[in-house]
N, C-alpha and C positions, 0 to 999 in steps of 0.2 A: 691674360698674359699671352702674346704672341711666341710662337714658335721657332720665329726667325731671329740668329744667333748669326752677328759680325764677329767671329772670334780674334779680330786683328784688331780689334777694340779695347778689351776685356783687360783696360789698366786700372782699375777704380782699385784702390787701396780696400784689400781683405780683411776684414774683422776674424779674428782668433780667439779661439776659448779654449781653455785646457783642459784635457781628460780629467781631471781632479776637478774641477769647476763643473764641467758636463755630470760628473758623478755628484755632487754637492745638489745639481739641479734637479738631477731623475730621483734622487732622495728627498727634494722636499714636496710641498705639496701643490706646486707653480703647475701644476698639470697642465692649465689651459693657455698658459701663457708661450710655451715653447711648442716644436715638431721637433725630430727626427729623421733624417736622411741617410739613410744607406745608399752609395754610389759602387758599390763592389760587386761583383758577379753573384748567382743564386748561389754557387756550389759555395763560395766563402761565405756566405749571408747563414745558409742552411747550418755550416759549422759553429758558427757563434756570432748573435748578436746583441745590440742593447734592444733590452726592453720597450717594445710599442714603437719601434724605427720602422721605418717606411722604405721598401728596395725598391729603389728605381736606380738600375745600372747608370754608368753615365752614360753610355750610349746614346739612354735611352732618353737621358734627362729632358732634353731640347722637347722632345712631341709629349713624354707626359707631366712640363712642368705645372699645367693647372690642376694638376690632384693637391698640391700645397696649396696652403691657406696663406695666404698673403699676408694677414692682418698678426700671423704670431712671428716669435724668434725664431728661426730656424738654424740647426746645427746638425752641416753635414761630415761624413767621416767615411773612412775608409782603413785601408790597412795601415797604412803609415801617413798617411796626411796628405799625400801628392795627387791622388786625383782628387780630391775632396776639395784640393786647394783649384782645379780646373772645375768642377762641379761649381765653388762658390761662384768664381767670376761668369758663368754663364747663368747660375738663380737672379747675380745683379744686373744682367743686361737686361734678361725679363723682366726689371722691373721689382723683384723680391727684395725688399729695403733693408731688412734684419738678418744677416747671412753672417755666421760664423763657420768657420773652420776651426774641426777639431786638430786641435796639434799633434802629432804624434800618431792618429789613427786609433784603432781598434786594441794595436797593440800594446799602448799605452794605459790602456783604459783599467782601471781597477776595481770596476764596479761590478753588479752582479751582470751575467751573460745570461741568455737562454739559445735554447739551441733547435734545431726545425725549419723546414724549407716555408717559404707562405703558405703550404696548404695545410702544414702540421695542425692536427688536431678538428681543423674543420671539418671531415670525416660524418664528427658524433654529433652535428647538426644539419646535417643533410642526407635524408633517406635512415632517419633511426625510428625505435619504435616508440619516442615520444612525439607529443600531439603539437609542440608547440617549444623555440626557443627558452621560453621562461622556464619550462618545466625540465628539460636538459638541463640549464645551468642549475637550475638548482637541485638536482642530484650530482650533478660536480660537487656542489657546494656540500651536501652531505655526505659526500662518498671522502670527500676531505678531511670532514669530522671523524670520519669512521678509522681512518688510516690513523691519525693523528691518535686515537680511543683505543686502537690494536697495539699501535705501536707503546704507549704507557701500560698498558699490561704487565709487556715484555721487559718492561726496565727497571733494572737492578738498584737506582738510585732515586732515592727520594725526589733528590733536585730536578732529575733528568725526567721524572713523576709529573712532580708540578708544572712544568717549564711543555710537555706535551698536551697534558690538560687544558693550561690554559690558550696553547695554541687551536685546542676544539671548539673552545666555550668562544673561539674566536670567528671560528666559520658557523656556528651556529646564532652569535649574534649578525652574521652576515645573511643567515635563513630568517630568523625572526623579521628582519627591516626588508627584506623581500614579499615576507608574507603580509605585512602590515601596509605595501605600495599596492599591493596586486594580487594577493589573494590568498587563499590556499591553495595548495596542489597536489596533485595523488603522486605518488611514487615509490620506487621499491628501497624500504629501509637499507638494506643491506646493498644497496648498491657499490657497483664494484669501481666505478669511474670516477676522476677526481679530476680538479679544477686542469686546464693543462690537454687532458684528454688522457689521461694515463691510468691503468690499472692498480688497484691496490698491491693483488697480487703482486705484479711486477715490481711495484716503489719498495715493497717489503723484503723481496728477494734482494732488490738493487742498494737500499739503505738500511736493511736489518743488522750489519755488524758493522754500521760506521758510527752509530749513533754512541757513541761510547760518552760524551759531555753534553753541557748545555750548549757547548759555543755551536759546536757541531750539529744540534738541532734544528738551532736556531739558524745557521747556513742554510742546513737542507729548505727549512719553511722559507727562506728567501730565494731561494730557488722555485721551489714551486708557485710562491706567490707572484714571481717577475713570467713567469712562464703563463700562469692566467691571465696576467694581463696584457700579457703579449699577444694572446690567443684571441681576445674581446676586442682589443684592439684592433683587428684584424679582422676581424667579421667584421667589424662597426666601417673598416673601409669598403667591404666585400660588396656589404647590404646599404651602402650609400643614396639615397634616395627612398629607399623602402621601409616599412612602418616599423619593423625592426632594429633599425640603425639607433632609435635613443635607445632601445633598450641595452644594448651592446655595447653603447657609449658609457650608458649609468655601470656596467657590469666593468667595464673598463677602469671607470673613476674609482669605484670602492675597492677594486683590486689592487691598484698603485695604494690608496690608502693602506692597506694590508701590508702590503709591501713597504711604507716608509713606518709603521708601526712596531713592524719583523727587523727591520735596518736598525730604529733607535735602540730598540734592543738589545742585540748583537752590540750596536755602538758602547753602548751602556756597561755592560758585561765584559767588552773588553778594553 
């Protein structure tokens, strides 16, 4: 895709998708088929985005449009629709065939958010005391279990029992199909970090007296599930070329599965 941008061009009739549509999509399991584009500044990006979106200011759009993949959908957004709708006609001048504009924006949007500037949470794989990528995420992956294990302890209700439970037995079948691609690996049981890059402590002080039902549970784990793979997704663009990047792609893919698993759920219940 070239660079160079006739903005006095830029009549080609806009494809539009609607926030409700956009959310129907990030819920199912079309992973490979669509992108995401944020055109909005870092500091609104950092306040709330959708999950596994890509921030490229518009500014900025014109010199970094070859970081998109040409060959998927692409749907970009912003706060209300308006730059996103000058974003789109400049992806079609490059040449980007599949360009919708979210209607309405961010604001519109009623699906799950996560929240974090791009560098959130990259931190616990750069300069930590594990040996290696795989071995980090997978004390994410248990330190998840473990919150999830603490947190049914503490709960007063059978339902709200089972309903935690099964969201462990959920990250621990995400440990087993790790262990069974690529190995075993050493680590500290009690690890305190979880998918996300967040502390147990902290999630426990932050959501210990919200969990009062299922439904509320089940938000929080789609919180935290959209916030994994927002994180993977993110490394998977970081480490782009390097031996790392499938891995962080596969860590990507089973986390939105998580996350559209955590959604039917919730759908179901309510």
């Amino acid at each position: 895709m070239s660079a160079a941008v006739n903005y006095n061009l830029t009549r080609e009739k806009i494809q539009t998708i609607s926030s409700k549509e956009t959310k129907n999509l990030v819920s199912s399991r079309e992973l490979d088929h669509y992108q995401l584009v944020d055109v909005r500044q870092p500091g609104e990006y950092a306040k709330g985005h959708l999950p596994g979106a890509l921030l490229i200011p518009l500014s900025d759009l014109a010199a970094r449009a070859d970081e998109l993949d040409e060959h998927k959908q692409t749907i970009v957004y912003c706060r209300s629709g308006v730059r996103s709708k000058t974003a789109s006609q400049i992806l079609m001048r490059l040449g980007v065939s599949e360009v919708f504009n979210m209607e309405g924006g961010i604001t519109s949007y009623e699906g799950q958010q996560v929240e974090g500037n791009v560098e959130a949470g990259l931190e616990f794989f750069v300069g930590s005391d594990f040996d290696s990528a795989y071995e980090m995420a997978f004390a994410m992956e248990a330190g998840l279990k473990n919150f999830y294990l603490a947190l049914s302890d503490g709960a007063e209700m059978d339902e709200e029992r089972r309903t935690l439970i099964k969201l462990a037995k959920l990250e621990d079948g995400h440990m087993t199909r790790l262990i069974n691609k690529f190995g075993t690996v050493s680590f500290n049981p009690e690890t305190t970090i979880t998918e996300g890059g967040v502390d147990v402590e902290q999630m426990l002080i932050y959501f210990g007296d919200q969990l009062d039902s299922r439904e509320r549970i089940l938000q929080m784990a789609m919180k935290l599930e959209a916030q994994a793979y927002d994180l993977y997704s993110r490394l998977a663009r970081e480490h782009q070329g390097e031996d790392t990047e499938s891995f962080y792609q596969l860590m990507a893919v089973d986390e939105h599965k998580h996350l559209v698993i955590v959604s039917k759920e919730l759908d179901n219940l309510l």
